[in-house]
C-alpha positions in Angstrom: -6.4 -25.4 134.0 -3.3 -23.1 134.3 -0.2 -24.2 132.5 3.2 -22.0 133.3 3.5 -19.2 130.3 7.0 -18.2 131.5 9.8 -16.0 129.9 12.1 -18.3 127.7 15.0 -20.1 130.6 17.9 -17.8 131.7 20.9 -18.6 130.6 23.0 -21.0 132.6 19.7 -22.4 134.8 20.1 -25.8 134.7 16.6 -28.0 135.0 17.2 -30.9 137.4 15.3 -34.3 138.7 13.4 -33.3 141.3 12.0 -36.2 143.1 9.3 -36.9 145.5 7.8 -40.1 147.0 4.3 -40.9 148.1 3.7 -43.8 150.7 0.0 -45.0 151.0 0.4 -47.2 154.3 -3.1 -47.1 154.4 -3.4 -48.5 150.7 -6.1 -46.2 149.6 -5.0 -44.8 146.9 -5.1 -46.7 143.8 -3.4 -44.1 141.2 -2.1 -41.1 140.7 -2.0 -39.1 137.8 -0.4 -35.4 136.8 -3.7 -33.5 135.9 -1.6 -30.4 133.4 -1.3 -28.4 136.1 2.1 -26.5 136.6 4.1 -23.0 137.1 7.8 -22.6 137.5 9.9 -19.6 138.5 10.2 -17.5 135.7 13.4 -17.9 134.2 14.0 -21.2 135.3 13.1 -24.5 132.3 10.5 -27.0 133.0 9.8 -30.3 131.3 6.2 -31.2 132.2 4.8 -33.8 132.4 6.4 -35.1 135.7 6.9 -38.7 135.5 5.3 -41.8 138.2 6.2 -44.6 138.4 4.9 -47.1 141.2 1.5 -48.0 142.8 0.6 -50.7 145.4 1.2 -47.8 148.6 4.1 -46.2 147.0 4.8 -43.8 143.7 7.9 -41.6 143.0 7.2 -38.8 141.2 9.6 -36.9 139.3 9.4 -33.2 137.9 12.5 -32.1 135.3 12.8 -27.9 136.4 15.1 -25.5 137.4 15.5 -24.6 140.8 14.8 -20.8 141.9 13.1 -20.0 145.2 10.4 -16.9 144.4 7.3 -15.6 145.9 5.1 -15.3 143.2 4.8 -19.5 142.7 4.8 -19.8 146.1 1.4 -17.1 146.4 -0.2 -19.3 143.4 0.8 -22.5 146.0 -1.2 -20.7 148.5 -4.3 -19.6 146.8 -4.8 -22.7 144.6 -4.6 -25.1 147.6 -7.3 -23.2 149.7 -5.0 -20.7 151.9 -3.6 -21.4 155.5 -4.5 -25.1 157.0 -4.6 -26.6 153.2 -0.7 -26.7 152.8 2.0 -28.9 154.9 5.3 -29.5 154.6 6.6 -32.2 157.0 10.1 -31.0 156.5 9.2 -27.4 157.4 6.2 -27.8 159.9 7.0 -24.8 161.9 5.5 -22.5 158.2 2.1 -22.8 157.8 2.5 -21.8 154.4 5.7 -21.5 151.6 7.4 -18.8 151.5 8.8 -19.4 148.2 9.1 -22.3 146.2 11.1 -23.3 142.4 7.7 -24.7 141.2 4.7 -26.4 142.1 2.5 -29.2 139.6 -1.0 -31.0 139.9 -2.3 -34.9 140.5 -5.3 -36.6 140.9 -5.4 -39.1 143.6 -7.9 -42.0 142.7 -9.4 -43.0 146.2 -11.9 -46.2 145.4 -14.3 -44.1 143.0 -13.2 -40.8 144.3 -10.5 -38.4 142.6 -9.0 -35.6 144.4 -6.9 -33.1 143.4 -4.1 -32.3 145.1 -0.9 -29.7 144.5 2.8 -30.9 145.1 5.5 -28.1 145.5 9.1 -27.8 146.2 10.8 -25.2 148.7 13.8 -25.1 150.0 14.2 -24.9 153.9 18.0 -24.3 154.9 20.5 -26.2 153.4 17.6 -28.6 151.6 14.6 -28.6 149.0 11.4 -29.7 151.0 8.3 -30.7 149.2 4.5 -29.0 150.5 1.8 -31.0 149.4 -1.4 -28.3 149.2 -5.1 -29.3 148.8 -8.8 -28.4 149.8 -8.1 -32.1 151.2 -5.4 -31.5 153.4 -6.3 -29.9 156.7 -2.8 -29.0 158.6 -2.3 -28.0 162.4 0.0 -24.9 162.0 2.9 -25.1 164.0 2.5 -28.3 165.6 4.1 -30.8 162.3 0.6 -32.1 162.0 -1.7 -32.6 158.9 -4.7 -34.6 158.0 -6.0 -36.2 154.1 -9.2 -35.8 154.4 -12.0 -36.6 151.6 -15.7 -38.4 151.3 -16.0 -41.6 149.3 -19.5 -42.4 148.7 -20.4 -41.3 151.8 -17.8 -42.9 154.1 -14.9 -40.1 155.2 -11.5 -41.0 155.0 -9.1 -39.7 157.5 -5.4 -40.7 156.2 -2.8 -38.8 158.9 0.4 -37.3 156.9 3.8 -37.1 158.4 7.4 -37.5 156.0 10.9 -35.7 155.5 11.8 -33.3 153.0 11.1 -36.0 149.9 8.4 -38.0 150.9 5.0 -38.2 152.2 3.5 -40.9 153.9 -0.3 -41.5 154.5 -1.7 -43.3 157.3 -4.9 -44.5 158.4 -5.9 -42.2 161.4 -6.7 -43.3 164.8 -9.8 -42.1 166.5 -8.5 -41.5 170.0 -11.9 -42.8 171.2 -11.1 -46.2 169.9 
């Protein structure tokens, strides 16, 4: 488990509430959890754990950091999520990675008797912070605003399709288009 071993907060950054949702249309997920999993800019102050709050199909999850855009979280992003096609942003679908991002942290998604792990990050893309989700789970179409949840749970494989804005994610039960 990496934790964020960062130089003491520069003076004058200010740690604010930085809040994401999670829609489960679908209703499979049952719970989601922060797993101690974090890293922050350095110089910036983070207040682990984030908090959630919700369940039934929707959570909001909320991280207390600083916001400063740098390459070195968003590289971690990248690697611990499993590289291009594991990361999506649906605010910034034209990237097939981050560029940069203030800080990224960890859940575990409870699927029936399945937990994954999955990584949620925030960017900024123009005049707005976006939010990347990033996991071996998530299998995104590069440059087309597309992304897939997908995961085996006891042997049945569940496809939830992902779309959102620049705070939230919503999952949805995919169609096959042969139905």
């Amino acid at each position: 488990m990496y934790t964020h071993d960062a130089d003491p907060p520069i003076t004058g950054a200010t740690p604010r509430n930085n809040v994401v949702q999670i829609v489960d249309q679908s209703r499979s997920f049952s719970n989601i959890t922060y797993n101690g999993f974090y890293d922050v800019s350095d110089g910036q102050p983070a207040y682990p754990p984030p908090t959630i709050s919700g369940g039934g199909g929707q959570w909001t999850i909320t991280f207390n950091a600083g916001r400063q855009n740098t390459t070195p979280v968003a590289d971690k992003f990248h690697a611990l999520s499993g590289g291009r096609g594991h990361e999506f942003s649906p605010f910034d679908s034209h990237n097939d990675h981050p560029k940069q991002l203030n800080f990224f942290f960890g859940v575990n998604i409870q699927i029936q008797s399945a937990v994954v792990t999955a990584l949620l990050g925030q960017g900024n893309a123009g005049l707005n912070n976006n939010w990347w989700i990033g996991s071996e789970f998530v299998n995104a179409t590069p440059k087309t605003g597309s992304a897939q949840f997908v995961c085996n749970v006891g042997g049945q494989i569940v496809k939830l399709n992902i779309i959102g804005d620049a705070e939230t994610f919503t999952f949805y039960v995919a169609q096959d288009p042969k139905e």
